[in-house]
C-alpha positions as CSV (number, residue, x, y, z in Angstrom):
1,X,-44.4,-88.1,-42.0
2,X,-44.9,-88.5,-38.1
3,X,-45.5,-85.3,-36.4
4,X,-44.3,-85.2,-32.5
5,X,-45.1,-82.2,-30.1
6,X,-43.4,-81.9,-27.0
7,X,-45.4,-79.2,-24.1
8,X,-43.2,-78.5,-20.9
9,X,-45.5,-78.8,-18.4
10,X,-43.2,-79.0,-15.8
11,X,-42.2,-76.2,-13.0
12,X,-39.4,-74.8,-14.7
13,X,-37.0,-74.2,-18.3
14,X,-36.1,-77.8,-20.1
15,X,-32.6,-77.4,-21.2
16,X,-31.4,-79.1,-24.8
17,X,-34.0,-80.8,-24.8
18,X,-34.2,-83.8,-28.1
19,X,-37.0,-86.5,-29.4
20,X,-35.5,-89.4,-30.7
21,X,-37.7,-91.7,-32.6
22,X,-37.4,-95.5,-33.2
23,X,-39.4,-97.9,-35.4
24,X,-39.7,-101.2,-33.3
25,X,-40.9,-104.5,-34.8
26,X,-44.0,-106.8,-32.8
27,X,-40.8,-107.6,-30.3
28,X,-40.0,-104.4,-29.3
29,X,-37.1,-104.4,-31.2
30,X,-35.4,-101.7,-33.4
31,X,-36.0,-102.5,-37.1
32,X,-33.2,-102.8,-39.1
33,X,-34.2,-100.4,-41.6
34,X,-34.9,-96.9,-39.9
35,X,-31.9,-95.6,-37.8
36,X,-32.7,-94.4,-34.5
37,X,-33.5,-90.5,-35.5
38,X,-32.9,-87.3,-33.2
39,X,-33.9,-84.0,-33.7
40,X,-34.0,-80.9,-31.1
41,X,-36.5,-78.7,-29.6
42,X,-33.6,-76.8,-27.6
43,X,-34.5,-75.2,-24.7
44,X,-38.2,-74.9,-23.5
45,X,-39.6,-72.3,-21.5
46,X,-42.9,-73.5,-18.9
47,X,-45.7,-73.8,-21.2
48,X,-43.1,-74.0,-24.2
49,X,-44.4,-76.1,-27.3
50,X,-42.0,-77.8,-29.9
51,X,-43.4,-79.5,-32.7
52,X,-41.4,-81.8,-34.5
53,X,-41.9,-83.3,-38.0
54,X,-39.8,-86.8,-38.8
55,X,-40.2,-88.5,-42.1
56,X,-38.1,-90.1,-44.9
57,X,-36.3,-87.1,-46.6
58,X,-33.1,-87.2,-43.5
59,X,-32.1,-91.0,-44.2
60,X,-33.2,-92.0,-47.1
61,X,-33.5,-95.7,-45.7
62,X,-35.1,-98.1,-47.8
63,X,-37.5,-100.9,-46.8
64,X,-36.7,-104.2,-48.7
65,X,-40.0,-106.2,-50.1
66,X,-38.3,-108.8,-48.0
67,X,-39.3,-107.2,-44.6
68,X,-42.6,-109.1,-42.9
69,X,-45.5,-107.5,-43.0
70,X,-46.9,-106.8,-39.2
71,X,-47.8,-104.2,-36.6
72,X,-44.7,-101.8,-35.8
73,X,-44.8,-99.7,-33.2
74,X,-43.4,-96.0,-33.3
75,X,-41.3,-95.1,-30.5
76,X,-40.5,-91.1,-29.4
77,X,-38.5,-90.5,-26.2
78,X,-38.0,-87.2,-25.4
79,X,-35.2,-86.0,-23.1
80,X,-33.5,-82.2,-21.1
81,X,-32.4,-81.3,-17.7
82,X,-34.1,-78.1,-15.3
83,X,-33.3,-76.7,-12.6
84,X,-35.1,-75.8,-9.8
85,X,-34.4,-72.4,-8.3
């Protein structure tokens, strides 16, 4: 399970905001085997705190003994939009 939490530290609301995570190989590259995942904190109030929990229970995806063994790198990217009033 990977555990991501998100703080709006910013100057106003986030709006829809959603953490996407990828699994990328030593190249930077999206492995084959885990989809790209997104989940949603919705909106976030100044000082809001989502905490999001990813792991293998959503897509079942399987990782074939034939994979390499090596360093992979987890990837979270976390997007919104504010306004400023």
């Amino acid at each position: 399970m990977i555990n991501i939490t998100i703080n709006n530290t910013g100057g106003a609301t986030a709006y829809g905001v959603n953490v996407t995570l990828n699994i990328l190989d030593g190249g930077g590259i999206p492995v084959s085997w885990s989809p790209a995942e997104t989940q949603t904190c919705g909106n976030l109030s100044l000082g809001g705190v989502c905490e999001l929990k990813f792991d293998n229970s959503t897509n079942k995806y399987f990782i074939s003994k034939n994979e390499p063994s090596g360093n992979y790198t987890f990837n979270s990217v976390a997007s919104g939009a504010y306004t400023l009033t």
